[in-house]
C-alpha positions in Angstrom: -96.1 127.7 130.0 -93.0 127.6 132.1 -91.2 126.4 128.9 -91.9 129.4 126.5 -91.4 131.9 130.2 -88.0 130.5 129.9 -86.6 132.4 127.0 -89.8 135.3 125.5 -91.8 138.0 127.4 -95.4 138.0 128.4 -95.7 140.3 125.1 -94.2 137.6 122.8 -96.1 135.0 123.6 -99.3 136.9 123.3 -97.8 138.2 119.8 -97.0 133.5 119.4 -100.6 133.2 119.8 -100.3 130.9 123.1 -102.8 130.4 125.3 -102.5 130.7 129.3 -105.2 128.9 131.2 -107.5 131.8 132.4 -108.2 132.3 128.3 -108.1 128.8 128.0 -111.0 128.3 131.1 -113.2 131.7 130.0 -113.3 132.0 126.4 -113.0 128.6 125.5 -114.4 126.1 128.2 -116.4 128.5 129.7 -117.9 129.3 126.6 -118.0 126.5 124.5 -118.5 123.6 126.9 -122.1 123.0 128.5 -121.2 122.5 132.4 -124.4 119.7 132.4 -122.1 117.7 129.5 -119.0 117.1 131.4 -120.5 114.0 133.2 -120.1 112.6 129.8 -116.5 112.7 129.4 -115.6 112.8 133.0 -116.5 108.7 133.7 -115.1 107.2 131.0 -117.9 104.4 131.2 -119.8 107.1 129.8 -117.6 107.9 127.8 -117.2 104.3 126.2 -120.8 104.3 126.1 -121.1 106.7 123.8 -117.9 106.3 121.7 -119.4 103.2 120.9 -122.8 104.4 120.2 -121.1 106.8 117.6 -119.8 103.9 115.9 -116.0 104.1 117.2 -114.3 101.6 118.3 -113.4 101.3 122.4 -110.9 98.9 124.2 -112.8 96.2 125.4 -114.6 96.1 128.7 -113.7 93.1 131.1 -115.7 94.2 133.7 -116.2 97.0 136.3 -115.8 96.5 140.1 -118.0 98.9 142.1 -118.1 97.7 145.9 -115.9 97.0 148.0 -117.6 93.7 148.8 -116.8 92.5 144.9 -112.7 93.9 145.0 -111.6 89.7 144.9 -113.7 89.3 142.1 -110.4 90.7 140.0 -108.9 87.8 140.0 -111.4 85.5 138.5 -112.7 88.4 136.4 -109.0 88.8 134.3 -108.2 84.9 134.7 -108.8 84.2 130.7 -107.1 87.3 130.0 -103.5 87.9 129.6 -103.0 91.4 130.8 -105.3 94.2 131.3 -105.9 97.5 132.4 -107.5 98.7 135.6 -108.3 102.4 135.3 -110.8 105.0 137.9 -113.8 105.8 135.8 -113.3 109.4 137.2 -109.9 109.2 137.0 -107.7 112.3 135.2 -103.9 112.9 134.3 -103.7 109.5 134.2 -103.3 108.8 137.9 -104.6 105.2 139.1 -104.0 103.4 136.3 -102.5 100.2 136.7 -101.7 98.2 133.7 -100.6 94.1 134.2 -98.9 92.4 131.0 -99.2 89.0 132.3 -99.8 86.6 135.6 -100.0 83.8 136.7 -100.5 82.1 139.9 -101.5 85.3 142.1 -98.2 87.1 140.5 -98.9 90.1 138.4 -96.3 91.4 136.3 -96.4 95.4 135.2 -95.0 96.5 132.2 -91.2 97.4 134.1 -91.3 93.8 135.0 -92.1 94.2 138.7 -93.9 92.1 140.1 -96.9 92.5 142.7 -99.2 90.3 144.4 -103.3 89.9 144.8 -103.5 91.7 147.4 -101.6 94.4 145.5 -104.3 94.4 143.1 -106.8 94.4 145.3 -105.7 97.5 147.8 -105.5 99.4 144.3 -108.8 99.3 143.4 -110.0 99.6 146.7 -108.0 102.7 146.7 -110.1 103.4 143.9 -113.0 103.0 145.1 -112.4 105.1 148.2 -111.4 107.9 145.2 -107.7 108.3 145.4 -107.7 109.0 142.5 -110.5 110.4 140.7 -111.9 114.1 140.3 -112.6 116.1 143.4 -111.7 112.8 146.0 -115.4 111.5 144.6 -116.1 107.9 145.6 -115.2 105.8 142.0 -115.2 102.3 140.1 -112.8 100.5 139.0 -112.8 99.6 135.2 -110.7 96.5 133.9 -110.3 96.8 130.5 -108.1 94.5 127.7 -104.7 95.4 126.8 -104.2 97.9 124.4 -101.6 96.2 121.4 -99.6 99.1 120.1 -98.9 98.8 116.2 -94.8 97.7 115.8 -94.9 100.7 113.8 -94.2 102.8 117.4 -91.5 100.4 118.3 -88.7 102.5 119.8 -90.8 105.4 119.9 -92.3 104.5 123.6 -91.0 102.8 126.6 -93.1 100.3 128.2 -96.4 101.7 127.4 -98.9 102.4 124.7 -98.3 105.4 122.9 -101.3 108.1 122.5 -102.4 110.7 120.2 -103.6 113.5 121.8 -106.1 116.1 119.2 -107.4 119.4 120.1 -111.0 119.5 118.8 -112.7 122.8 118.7 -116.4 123.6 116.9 -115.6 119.8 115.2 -112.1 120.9 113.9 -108.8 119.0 114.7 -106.5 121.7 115.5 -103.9 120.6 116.7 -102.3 117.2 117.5 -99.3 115.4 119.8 -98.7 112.1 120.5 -97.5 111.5 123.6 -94.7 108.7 124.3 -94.1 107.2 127.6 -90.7 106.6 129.0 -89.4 105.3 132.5 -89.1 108.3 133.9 -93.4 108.5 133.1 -93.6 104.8 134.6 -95.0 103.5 131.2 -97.6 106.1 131.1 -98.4 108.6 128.4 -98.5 111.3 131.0 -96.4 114.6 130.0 -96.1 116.1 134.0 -94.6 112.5 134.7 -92.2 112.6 132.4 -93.6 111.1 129.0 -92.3 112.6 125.8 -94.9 115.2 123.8 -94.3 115.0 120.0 -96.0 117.8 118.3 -97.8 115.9 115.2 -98.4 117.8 111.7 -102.3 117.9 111.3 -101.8 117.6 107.2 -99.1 114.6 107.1 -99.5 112.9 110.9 -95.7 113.3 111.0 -93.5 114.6 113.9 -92.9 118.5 114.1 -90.6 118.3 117.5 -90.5 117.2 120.8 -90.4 117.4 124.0 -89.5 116.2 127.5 -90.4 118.1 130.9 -90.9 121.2 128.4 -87.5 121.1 126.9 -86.9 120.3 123.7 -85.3 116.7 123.1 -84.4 115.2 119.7 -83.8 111.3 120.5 -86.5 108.9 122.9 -84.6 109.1 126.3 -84.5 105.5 127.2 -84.8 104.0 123.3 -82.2 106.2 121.2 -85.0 106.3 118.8 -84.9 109.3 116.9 -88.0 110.8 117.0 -88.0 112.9 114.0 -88.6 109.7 112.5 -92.0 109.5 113.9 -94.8 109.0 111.3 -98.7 108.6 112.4 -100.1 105.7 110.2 -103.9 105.9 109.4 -104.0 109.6 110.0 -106.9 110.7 108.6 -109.0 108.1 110.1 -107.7 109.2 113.8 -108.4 112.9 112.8 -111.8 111.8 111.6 -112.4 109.9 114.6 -111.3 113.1 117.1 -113.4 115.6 114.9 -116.6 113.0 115.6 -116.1 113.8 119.3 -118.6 116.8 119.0 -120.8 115.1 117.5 -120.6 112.4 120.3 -120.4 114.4 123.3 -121.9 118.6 122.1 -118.7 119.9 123.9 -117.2 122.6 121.6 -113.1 122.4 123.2 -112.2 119.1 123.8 -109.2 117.0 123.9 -109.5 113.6 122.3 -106.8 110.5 123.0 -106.9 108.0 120.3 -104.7 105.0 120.5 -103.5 102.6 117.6 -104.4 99.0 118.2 -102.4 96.4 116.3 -105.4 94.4 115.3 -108.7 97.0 115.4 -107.0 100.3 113.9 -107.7 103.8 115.4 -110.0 103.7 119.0 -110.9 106.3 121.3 -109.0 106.1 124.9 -111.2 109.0 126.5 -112.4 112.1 125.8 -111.1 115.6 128.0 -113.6 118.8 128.6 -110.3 120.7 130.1 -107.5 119.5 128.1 -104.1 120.9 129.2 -102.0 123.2 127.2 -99.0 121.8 127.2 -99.8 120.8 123.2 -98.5 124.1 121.9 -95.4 123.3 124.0 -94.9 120.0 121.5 -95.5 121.9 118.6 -93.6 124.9 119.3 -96.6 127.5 118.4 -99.4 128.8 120.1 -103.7 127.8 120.0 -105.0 130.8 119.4 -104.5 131.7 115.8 -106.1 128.4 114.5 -108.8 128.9 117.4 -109.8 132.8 116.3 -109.6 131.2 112.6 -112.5 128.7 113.3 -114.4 131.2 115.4 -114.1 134.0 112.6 -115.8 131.5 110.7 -118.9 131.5 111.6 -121.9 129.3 110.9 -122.9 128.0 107.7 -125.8 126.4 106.2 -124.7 123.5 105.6 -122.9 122.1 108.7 -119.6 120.2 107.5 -118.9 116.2 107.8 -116.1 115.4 110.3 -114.3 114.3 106.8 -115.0 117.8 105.7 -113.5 119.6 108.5 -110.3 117.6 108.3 -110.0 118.0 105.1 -109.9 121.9 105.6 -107.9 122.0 108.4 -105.0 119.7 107.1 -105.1 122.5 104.2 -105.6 125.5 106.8 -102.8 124.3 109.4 -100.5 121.7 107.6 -96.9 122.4 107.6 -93.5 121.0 106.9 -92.0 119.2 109.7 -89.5 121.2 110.8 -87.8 119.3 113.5 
């Protein structure tokens, strides 16, 4: 919240409607989340599992590495595939991945162009095995997945990296959306703490609302000019559609949903967050708890509402005008 503590008093924000983390953690999460869920979002394989269960589509699955007796496998594993993803099934904050456009020979190529070695690869993944970088230091897999293919679309809008859409989901409603941009300062990653550019998303239109960049408010993509009022989500509805099916999927009530664009297979479901951040209200310049209380004040009906039904109502409940 350091952004909004810049220039408003603890007062003001309350009277904004954001949300610090101790509401977010008791009155949400707390609340809303069964603790024995979490395992289904925390290891993404789980995760994948049941995305695809639910009908949504995943990035493919190359293989998973789980010992440390199999870590040269890699090579032979990704050897008909021209770049791919190895990620921590436990991983968060996107720490561990590694993503590889191409190789050949024993060179791997990352998306800034450097180059790294196999043995590169492999003291990564055992890295992630030993569980560098995965939740609570846990011991971990390593999960090689298929390169993502961003639509051209998001040309200019993200710097070597896919681009991510980022939905608050709460009770089954999309409440509020970002898609997050990755830059060099982010090392190609859609990661906001590392430097990746937030771009507050209208839930009515998918269009850009603002943006920013280590919480301050930027107009242009740092490295690419673009200018990101420009931004336009394509097949909107169907990533909204595809967030608000993450309670059915998973039972958790607050969730955080990243959704990626793929070039060829349309909207898919990157992974799924019990304890997303809060740095969403930062890209959209407005606080949670307004369109939260709304939901609650709701209630329960008799007849429970499709995940079409409940974007419908909140594109009409919490649509606005870009105003960039």
């Amino acid at each position: 919240m350091s952004f909004f503590s810049q220039f408003t008093s603890p007062k003001k924000l309350r009277d904004r409607g954001i949300m610090g983390m101790n509401k977010r953690n008791h009155s949400y999460i707390g609340r809303y989340n069964d603790r024995s869920r979490f395992p289904l979002v925390d290891d993404k394989l789980k995760t994948k599992f049941i995305a695809q269960q639910a009908g949504a589509t995943v990035p493919d699955l190359i293989g998973v590495i789980d010992s440390q007796a199999t870590v040269k496998h890699i090579h032979q594993m990704v050897k008909d595939w021209p770049g791919f993803v190895i990620k921590p099934a436990q991983g968060s904050g996107g720490k561990g991945i590694l993503v590889i456009v191409k190789h050949k020979d024993g060179v791997y190529v990352k998306p800034s162009g450097a180059e790294i070695n196999q043995q590169d690869v492999e003291r990564h993944i055992t890295n992630t095995l030993a569980g560098l970088f995965s939740l609570g230091g846990k011991n971990d897999v390593a999960m090689v997945e298929n390169l993502i293919q961003f639509d051209n679309v998001f040309d200019g809008f993200s710097y070597e990296g896919v681009p991510d859409v980022r939905v608050i989901v709460f009770k089954g409603y999309p409440v509020m959306a970002m898609m997050r941009c990755s830059t060099a300062a982010s090392d190609g990653k859609a990661n906001l703490h590392q430097g990746a550019v937030g771009v507050g998303i209208d839930i009515a239109s998918g269009k850009a609302i603002r943006a920013v960049q280590f919480n301050l408010p930027v107009e242009r993509h740092p490295d690419t000019e673009r200018l990101l009022s420009e931004l336009k989500v394509p097949e909107w509805n169907k990533l909204l559609v595809l967030a608000a099916s993450a309670w059915e999927m998973t039972g958790l009530g607050y969730i955080g949903t990243d959704m990626v664009l793929d070039k060829d297979k349309g909207p898919m479901v990157l992974e799924l967050n019990a304890r997303p951040g809060l740095a969403i209200q930062i890209a959209n310049g407005t606080g949670l708890l307004p369109r939260l209380r709304h939901i609650e004040a709701m209630g329960v009906t008799a007849h429970t509402p499709t995940p079409e039904e409940r974007v419908a109502y909140c594109a009409h409940q919490f649509g606005a005008k870009p105003d960039f």
